[in-house]
PyMOL Python script that loads the backbone (N, CA, C, O; Angstrom):
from pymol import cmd

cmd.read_pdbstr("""\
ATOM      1  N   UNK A   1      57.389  -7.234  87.943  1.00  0.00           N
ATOM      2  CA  UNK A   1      57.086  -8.355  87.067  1.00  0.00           C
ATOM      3  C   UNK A   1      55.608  -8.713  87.161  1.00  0.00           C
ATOM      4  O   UNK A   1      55.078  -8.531  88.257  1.00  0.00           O
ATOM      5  N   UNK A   2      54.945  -9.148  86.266  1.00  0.00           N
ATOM      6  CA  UNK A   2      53.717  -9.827  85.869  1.00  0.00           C
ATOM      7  C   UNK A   2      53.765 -10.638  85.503  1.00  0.00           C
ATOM      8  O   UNK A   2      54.789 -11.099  84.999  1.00  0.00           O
ATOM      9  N   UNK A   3      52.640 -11.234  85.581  1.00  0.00           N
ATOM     10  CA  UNK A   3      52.620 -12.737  84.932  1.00  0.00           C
ATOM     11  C   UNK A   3      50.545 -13.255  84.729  1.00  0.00           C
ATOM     12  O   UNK A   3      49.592 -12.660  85.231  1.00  0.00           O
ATOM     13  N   UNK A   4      50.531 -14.025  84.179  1.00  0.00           N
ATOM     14  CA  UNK A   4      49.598 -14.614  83.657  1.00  0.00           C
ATOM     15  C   UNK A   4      49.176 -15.064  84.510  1.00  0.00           C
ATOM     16  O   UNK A   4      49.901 -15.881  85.079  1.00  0.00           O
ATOM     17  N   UNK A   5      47.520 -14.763  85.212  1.00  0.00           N
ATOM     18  CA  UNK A   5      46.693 -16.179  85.859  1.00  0.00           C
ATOM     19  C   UNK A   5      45.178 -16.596  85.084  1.00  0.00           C
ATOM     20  O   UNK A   5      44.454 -15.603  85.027  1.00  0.00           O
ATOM     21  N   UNK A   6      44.696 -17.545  84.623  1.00  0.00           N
ATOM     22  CA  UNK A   6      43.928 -18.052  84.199  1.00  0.00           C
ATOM     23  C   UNK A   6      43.234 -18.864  84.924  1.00  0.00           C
ATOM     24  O   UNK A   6      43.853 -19.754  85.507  1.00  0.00           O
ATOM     25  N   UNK A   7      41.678 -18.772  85.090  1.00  0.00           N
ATOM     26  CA  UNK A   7      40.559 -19.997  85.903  1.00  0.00           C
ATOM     27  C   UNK A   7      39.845 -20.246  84.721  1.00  0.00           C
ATOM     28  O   UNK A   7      39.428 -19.439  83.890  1.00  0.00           O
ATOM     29  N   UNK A   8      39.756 -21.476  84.754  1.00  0.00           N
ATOM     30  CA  UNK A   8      38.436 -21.839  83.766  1.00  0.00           C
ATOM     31  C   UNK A   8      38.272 -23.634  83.641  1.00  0.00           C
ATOM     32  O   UNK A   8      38.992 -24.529  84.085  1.00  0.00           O
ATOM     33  N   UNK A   9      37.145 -23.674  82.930  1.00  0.00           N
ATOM     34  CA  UNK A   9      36.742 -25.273  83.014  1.00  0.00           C
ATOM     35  C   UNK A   9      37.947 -25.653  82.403  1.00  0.00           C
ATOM     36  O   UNK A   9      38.857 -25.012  81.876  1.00  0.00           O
ATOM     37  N   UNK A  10      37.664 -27.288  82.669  1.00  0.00           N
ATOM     38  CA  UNK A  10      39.181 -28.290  82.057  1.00  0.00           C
ATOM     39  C   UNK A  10      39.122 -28.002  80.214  1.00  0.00           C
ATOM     40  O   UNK A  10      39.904 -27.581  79.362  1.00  0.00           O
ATOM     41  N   UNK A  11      37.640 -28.538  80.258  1.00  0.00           N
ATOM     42  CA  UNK A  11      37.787 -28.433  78.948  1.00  0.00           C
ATOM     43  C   UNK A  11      38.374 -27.261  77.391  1.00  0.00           C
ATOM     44  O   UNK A  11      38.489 -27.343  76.168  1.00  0.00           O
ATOM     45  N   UNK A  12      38.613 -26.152  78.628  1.00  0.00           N
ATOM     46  CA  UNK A  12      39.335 -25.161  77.709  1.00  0.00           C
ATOM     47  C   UNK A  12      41.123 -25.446  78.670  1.00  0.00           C
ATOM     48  O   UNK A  12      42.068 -24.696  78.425  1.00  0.00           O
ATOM     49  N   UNK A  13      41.155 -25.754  78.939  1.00  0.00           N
ATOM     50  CA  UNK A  13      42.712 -26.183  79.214  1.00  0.00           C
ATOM     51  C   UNK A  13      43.918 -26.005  77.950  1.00  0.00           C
ATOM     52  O   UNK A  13      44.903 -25.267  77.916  1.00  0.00           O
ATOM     53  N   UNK A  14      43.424 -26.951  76.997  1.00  0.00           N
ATOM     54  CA  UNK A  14      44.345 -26.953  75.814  1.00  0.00           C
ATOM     55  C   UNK A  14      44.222 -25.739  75.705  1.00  0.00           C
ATOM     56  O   UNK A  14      45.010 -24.999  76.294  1.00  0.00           O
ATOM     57  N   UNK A  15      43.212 -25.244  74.931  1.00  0.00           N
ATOM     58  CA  UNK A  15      42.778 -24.304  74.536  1.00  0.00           C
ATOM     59  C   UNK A  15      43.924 -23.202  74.537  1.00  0.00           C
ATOM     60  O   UNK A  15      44.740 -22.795  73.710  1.00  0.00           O
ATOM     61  N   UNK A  16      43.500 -22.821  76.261  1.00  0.00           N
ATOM     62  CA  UNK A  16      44.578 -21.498  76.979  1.00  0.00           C
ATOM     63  C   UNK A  16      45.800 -22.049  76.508  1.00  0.00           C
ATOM     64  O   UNK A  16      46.523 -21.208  75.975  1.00  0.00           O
ATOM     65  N   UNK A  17      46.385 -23.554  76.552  1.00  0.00           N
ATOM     66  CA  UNK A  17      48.067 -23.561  76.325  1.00  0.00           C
ATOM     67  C   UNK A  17      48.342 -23.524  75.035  1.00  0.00           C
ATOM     68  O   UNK A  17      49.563 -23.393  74.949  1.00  0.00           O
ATOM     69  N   UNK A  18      47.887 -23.567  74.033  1.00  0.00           N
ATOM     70  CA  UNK A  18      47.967 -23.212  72.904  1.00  0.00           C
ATOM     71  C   UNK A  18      48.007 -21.910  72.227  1.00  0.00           C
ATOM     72  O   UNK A  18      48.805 -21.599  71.342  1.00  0.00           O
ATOM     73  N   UNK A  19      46.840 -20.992  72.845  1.00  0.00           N
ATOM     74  CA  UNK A  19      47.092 -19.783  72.390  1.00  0.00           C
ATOM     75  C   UNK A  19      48.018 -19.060  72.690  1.00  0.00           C
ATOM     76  O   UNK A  19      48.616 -18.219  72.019  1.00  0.00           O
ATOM     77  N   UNK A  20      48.225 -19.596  74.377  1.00  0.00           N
ATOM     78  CA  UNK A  20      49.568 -18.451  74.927  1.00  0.00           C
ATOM     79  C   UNK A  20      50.603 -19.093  74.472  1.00  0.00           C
ATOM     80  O   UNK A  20      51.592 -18.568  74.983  1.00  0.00           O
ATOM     81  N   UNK A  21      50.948 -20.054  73.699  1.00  0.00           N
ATOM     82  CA  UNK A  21      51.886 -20.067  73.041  1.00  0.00           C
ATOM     83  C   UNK A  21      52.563 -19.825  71.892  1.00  0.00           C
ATOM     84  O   UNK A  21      53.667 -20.222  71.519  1.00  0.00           O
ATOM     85  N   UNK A  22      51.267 -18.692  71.069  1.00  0.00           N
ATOM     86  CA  UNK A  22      51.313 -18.408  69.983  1.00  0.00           C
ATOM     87  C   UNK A  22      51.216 -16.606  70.340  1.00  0.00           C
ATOM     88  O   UNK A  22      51.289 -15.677  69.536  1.00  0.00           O
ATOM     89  N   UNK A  23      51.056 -16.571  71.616  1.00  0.00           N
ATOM     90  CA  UNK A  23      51.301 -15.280  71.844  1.00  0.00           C
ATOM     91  C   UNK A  23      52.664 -14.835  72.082  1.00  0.00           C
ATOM     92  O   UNK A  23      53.605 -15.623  72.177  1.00  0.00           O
ATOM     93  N   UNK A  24      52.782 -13.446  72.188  1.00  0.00           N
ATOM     94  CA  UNK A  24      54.433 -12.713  72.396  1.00  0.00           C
ATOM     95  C   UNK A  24      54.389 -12.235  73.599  1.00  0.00           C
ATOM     96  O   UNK A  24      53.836 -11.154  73.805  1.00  0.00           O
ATOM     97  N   UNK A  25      54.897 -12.873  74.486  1.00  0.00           N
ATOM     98  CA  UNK A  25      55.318 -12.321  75.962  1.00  0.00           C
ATOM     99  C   UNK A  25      55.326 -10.677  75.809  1.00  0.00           C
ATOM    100  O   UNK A  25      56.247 -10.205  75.142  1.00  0.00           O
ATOM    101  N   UNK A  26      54.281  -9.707  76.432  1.00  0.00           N
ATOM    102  CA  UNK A  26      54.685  -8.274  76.589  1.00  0.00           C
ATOM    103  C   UNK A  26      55.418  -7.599  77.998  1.00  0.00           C
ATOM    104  O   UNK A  26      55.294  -6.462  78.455  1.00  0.00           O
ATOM    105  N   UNK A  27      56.221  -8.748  78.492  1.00  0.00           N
ATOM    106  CA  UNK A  27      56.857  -8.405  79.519  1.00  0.00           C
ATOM    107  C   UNK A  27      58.528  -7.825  78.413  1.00  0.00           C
ATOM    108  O   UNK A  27      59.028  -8.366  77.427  1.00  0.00           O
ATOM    109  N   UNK A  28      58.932  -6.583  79.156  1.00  0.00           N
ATOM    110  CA  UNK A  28      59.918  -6.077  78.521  1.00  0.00           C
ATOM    111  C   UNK A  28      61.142  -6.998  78.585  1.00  0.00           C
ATOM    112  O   UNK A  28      61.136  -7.845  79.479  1.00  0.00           O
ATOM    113  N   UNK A  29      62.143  -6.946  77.791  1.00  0.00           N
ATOM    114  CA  UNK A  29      63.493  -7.798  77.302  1.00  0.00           C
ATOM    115  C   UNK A  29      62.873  -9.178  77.138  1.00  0.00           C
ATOM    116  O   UNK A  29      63.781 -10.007  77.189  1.00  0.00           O
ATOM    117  N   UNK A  30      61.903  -9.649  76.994  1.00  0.00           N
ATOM    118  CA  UNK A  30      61.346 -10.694  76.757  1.00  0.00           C
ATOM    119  C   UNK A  30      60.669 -11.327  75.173  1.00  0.00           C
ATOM    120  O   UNK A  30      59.740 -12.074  74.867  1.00  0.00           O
ATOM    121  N   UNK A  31      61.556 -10.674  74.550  1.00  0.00           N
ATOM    122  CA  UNK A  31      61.309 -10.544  73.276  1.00  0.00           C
ATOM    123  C   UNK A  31      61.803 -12.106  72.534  1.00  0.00           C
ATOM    124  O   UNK A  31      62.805 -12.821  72.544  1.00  0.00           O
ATOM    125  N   UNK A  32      60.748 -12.112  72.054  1.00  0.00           N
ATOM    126  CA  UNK A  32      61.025 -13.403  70.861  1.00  0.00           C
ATOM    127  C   UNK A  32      60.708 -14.976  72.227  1.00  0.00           C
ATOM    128  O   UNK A  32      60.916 -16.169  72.004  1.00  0.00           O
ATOM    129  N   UNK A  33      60.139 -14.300  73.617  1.00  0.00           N
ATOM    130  CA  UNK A  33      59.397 -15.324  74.050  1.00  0.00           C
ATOM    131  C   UNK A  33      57.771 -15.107  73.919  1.00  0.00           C
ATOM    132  O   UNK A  33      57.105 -14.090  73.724  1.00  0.00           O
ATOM    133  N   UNK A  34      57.335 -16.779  74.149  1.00  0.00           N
ATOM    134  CA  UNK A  34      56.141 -16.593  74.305  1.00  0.00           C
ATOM    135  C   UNK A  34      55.184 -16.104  75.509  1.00  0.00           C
ATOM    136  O   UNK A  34      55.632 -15.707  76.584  1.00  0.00           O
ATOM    137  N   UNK A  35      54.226 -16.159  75.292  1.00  0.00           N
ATOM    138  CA  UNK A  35      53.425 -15.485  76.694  1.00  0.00           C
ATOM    139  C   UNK A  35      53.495 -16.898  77.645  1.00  0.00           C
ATOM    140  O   UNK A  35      53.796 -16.814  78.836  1.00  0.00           O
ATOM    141  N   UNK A  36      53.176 -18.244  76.980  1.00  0.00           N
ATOM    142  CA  UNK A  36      53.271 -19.685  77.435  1.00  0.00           C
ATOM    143  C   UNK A  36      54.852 -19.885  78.746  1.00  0.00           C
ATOM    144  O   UNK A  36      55.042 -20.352  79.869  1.00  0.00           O
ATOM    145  N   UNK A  37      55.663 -19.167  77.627  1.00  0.00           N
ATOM    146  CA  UNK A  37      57.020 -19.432  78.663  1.00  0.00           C
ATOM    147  C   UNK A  37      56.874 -18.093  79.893  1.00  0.00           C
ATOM    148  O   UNK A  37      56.756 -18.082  81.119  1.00  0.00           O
ATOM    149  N   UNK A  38      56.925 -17.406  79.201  1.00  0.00           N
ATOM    150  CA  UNK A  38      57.049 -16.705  80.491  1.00  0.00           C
ATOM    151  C   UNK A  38      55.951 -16.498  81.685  1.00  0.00           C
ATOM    152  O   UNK A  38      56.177 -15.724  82.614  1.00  0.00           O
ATOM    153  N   UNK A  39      54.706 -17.279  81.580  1.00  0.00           N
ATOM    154  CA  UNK A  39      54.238 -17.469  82.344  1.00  0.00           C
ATOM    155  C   UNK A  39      54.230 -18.647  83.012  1.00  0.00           C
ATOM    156  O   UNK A  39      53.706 -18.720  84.124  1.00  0.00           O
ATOM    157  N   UNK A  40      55.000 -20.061  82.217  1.00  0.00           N
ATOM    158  CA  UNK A  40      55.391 -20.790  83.199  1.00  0.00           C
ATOM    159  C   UNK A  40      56.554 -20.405  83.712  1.00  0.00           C
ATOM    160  O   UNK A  40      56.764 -21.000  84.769  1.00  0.00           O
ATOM    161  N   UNK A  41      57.788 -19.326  83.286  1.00  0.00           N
ATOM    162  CA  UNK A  41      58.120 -19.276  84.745  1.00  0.00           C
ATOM    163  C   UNK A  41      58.314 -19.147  86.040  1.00  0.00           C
ATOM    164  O   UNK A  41      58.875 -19.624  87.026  1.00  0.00           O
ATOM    165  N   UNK A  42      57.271 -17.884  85.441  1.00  0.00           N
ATOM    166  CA  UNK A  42      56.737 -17.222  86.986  1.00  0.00           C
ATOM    167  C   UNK A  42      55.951 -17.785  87.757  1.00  0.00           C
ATOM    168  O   UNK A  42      56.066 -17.507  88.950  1.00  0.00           O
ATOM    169  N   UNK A  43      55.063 -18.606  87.403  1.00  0.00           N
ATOM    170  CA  UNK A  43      54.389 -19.739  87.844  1.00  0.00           C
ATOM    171  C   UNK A  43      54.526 -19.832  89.201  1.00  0.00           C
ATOM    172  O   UNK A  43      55.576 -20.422  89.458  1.00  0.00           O
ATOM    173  N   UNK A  44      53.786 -19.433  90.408  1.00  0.00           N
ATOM    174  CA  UNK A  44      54.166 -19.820  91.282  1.00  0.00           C
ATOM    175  C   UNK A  44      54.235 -21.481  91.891  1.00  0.00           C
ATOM    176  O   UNK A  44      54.778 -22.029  92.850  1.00  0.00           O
ATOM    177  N   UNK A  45      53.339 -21.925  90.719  1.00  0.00           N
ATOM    178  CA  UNK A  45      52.949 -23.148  91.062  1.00  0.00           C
ATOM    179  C   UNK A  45      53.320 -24.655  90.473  1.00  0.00           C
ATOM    180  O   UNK A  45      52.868 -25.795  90.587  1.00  0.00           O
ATOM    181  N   UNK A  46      54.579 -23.889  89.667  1.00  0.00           N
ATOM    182  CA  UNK A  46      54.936 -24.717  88.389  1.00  0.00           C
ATOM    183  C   UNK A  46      56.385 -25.278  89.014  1.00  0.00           C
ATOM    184  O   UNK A  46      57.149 -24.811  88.169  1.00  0.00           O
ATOM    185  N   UNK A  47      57.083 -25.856  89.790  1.00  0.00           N
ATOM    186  CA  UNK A  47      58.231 -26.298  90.342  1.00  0.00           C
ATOM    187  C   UNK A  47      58.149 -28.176  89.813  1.00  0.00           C
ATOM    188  O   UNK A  47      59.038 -28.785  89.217  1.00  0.00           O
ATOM    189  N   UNK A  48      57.366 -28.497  90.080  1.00  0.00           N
ATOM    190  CA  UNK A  48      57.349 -29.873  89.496  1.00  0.00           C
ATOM    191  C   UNK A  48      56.711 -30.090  88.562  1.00  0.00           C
ATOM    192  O   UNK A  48      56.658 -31.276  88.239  1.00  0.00           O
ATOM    193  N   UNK A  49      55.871 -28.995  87.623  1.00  0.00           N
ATOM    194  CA  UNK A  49      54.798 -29.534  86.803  1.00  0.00           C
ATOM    195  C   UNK A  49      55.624 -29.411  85.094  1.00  0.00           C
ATOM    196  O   UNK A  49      56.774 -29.117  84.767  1.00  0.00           O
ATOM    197  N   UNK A  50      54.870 -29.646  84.606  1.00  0.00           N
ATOM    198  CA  UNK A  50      55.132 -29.804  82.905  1.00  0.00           C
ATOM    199  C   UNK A  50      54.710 -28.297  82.837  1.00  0.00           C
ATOM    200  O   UNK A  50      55.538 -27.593  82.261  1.00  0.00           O
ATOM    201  N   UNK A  51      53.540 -27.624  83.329  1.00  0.00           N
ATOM    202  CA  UNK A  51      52.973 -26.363  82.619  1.00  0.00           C
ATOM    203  C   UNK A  51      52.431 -25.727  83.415  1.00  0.00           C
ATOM    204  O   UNK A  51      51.976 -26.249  84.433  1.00  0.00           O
ATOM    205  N   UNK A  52      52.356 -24.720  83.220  1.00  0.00           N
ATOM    206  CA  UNK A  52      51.706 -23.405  84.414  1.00  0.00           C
ATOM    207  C   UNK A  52      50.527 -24.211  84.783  1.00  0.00           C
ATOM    208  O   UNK A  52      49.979 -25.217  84.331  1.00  0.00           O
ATOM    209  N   UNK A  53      50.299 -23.238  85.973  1.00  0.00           N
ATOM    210  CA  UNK A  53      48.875 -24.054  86.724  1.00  0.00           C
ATOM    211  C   UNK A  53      47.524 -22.977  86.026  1.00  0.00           C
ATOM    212  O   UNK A  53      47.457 -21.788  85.711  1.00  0.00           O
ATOM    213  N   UNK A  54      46.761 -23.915  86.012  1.00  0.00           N
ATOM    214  CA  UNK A  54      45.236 -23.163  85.333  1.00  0.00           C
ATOM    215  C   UNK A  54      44.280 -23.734  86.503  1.00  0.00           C
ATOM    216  O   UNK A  54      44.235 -24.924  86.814  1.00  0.00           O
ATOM    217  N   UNK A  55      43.370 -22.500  87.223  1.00  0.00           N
ATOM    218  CA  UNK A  55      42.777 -22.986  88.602  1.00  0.00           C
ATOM    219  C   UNK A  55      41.403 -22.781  87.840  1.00  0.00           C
ATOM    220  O   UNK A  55      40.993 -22.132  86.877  1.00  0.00           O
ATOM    221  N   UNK A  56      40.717 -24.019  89.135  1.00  0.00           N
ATOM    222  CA  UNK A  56      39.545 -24.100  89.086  1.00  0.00           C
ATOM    223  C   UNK A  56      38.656 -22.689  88.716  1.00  0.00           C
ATOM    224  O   UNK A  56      39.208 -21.591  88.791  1.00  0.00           O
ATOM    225  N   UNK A  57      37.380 -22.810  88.352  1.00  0.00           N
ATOM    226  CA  UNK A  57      36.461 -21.768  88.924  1.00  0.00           C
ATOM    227  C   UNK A  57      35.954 -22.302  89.880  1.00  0.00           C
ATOM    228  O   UNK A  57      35.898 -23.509  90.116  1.00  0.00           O
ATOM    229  N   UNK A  58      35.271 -20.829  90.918  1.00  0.00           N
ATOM    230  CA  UNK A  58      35.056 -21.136  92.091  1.00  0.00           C
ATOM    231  C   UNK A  58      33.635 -21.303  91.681  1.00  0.00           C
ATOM    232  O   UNK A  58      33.091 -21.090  90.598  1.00  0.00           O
ATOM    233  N   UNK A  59      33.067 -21.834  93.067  1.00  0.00           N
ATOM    234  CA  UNK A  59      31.454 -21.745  93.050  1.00  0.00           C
ATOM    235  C   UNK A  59      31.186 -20.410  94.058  1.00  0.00           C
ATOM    236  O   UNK A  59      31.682 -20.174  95.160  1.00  0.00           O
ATOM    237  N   UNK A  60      30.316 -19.708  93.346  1.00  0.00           N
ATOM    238  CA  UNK A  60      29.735 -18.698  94.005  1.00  0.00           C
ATOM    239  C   UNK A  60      30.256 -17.742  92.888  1.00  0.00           C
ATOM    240  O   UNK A  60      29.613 -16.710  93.077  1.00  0.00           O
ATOM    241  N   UNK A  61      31.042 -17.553  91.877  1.00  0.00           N
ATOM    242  CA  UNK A  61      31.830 -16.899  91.097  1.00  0.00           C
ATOM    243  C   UNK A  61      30.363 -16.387  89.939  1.00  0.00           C
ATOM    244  O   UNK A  61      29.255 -16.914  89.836  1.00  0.00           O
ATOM    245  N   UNK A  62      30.989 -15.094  89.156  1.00  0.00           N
ATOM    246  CA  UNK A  62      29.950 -15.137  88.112  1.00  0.00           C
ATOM    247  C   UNK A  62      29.697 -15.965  86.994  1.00  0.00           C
ATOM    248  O   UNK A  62      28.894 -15.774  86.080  1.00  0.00           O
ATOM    249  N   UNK A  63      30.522 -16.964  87.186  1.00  0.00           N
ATOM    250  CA  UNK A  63      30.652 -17.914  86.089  1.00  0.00           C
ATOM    251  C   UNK A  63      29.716 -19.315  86.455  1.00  0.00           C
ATOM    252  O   UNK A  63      29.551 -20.220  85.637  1.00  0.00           O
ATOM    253  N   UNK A  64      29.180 -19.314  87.739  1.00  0.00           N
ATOM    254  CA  UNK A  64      28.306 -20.542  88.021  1.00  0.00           C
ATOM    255  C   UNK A  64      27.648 -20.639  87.201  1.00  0.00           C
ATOM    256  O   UNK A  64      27.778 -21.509  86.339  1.00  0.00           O
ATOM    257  N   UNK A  65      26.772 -19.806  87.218  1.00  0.00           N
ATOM    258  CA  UNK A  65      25.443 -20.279  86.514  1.00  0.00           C
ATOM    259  C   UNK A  65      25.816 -20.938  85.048  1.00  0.00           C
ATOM    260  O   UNK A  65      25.187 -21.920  84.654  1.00  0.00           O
ATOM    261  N   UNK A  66      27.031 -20.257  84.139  1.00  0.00           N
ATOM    262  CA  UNK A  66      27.297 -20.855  82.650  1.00  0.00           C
ATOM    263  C   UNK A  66      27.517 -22.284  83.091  1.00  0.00           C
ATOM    264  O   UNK A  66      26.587 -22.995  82.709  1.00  0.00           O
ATOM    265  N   UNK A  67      28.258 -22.806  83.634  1.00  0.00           N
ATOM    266  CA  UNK A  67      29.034 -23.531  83.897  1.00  0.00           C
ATOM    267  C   UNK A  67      28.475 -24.960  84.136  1.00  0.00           C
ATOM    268  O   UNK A  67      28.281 -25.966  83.454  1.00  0.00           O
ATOM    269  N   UNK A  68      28.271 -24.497  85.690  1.00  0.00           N
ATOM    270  CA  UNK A  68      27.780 -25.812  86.796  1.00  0.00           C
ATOM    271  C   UNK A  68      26.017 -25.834  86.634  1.00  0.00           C
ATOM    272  O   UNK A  68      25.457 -26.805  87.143  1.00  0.00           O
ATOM    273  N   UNK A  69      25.165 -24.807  85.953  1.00  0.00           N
ATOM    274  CA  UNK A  69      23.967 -24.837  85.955  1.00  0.00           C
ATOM    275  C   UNK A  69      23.756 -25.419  84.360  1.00  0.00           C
ATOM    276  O   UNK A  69      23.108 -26.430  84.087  1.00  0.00           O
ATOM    277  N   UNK A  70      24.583 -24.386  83.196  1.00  0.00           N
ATOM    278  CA  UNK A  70      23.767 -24.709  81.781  1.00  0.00           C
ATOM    279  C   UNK A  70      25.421 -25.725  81.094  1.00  0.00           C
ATOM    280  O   UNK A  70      25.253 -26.021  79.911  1.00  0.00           O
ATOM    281  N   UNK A  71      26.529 -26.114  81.546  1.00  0.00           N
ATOM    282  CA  UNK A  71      27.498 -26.664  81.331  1.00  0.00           C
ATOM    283  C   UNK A  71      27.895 -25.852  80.015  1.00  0.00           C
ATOM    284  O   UNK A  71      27.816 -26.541  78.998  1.00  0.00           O
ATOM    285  N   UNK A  72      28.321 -24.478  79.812  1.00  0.00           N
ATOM    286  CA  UNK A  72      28.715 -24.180  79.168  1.00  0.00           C
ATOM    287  C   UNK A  72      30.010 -23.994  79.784  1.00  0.00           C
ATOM    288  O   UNK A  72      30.004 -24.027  81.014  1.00  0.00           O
ATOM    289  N   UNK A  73      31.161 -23.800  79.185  1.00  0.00           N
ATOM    290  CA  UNK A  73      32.532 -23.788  79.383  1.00  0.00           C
ATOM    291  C   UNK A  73      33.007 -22.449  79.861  1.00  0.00           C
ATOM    292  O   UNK A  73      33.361 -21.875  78.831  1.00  0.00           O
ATOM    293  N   UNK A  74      33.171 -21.779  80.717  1.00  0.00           N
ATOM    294  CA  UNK A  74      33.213 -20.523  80.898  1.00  0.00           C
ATOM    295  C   UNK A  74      35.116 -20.133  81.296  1.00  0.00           C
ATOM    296  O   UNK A  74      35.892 -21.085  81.215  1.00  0.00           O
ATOM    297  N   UNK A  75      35.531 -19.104  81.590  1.00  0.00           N
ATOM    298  CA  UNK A  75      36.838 -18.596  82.137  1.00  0.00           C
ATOM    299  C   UNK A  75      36.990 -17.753  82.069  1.00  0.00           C
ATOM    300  O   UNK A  75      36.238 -17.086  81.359  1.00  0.00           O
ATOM    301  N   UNK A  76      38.477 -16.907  83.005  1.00  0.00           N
ATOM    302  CA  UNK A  76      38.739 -15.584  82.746  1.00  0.00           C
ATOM    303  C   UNK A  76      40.299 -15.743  83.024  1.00  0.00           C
ATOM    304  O   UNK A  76      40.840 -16.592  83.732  1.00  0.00           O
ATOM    305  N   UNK A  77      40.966 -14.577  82.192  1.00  0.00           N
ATOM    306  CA  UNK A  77      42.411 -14.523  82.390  1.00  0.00           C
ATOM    307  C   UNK A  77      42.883 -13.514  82.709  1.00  0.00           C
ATOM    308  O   UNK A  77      41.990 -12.732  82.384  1.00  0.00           O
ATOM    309  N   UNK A  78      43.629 -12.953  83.106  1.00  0.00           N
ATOM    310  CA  UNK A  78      44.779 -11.697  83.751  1.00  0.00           C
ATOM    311  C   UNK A  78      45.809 -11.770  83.662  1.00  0.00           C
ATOM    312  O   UNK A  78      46.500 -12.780  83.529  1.00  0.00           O
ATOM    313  N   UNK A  79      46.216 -10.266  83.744  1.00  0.00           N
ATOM    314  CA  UNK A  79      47.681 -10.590  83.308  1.00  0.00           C
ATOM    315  C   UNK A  79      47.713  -9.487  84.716  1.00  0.00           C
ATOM    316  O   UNK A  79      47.222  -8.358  84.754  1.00  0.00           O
ATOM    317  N   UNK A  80      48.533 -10.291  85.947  1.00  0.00           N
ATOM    318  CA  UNK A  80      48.519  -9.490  87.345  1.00  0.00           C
ATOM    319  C   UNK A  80      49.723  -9.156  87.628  1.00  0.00           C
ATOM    320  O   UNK A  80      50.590  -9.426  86.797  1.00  0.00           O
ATOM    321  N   UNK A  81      50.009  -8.639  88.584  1.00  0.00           N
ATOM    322  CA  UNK A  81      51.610  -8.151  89.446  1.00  0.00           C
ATOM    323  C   UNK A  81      51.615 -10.003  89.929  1.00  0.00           C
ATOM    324  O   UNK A  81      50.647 -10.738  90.125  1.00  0.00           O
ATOM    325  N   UNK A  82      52.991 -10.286  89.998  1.00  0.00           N
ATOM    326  CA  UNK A  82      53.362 -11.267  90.481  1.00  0.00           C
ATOM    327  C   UNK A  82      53.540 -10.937  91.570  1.00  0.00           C
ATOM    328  O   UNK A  82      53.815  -9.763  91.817  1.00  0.00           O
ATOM    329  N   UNK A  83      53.415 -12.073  92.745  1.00  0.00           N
ATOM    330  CA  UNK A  83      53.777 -11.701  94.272  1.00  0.00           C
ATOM    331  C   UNK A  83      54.917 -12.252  94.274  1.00  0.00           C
ATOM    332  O   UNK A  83      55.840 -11.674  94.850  1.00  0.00           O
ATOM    333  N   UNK A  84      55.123 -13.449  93.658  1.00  0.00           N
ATOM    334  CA  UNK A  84      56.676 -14.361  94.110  1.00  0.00           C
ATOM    335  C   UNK A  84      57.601 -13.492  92.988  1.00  0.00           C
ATOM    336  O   UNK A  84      57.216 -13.111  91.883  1.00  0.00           O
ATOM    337  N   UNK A  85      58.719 -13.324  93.497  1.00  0.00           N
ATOM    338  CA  UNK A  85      59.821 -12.743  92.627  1.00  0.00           C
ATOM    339  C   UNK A  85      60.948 -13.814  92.188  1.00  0.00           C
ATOM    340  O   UNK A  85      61.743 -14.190  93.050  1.00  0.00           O
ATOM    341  N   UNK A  86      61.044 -14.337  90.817  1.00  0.00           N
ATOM    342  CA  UNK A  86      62.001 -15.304  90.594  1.00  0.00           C
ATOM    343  C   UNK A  86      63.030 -15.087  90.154  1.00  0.00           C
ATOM    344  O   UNK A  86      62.712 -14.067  89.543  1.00  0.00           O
ATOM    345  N   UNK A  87      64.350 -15.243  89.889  1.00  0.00           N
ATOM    346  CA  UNK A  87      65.305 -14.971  89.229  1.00  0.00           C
ATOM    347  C   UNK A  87      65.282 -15.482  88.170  1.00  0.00           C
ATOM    348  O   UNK A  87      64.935 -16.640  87.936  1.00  0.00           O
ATOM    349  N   UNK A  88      65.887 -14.163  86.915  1.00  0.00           N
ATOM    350  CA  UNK A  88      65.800 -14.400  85.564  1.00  0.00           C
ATOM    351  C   UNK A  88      66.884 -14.888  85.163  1.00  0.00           C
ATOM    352  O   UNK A  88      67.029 -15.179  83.976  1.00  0.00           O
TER     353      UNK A  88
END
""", "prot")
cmd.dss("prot")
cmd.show_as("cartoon", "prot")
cmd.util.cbc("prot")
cmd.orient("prot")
């Protein structure tokens, strides 16, 4: 299984939950979900929340300088091996 991780400023927050919800989950038998759901379920981090977790960027990352130096909005997303295994 895979699943979705995303870092980026707040201000693209909506942003990411909107599109992946207009996306099509390409995890197999997962058809006619979105990329939004099936990455909150795998979520390792999503047990009490409304919506998958979207993490900070770090400092020291290649994204400082956009960011924390010229305040441009920067991020990056993946689509990784999940470590936690959940039942479907």
């Amino acid at each position: 299984m895979y699943t979705l991780r995303v870092d980026c400023t707040p201000s693209l927050h909506t942003l990411v939950y909107d599109l992946t919800k207009q996306i099509a989950s390409p995890e197999e038998g997962e058809e006619g979900v979105s990329l939004y759901e099936s990455w909150h379920k795998r979520d390792n981090w999503t047990d009490n929340r409304d919506a998958p977790r979207i993490s900070k960027l770090g400092s020291g990352s290649d994204f400082e300088a956009y960011f924390i130096r010229l305040g441009i909005a920067a991020g990056r997303a993946r689509y990784t091996k999940n470590k936690v295994r959940h039942a479907d």
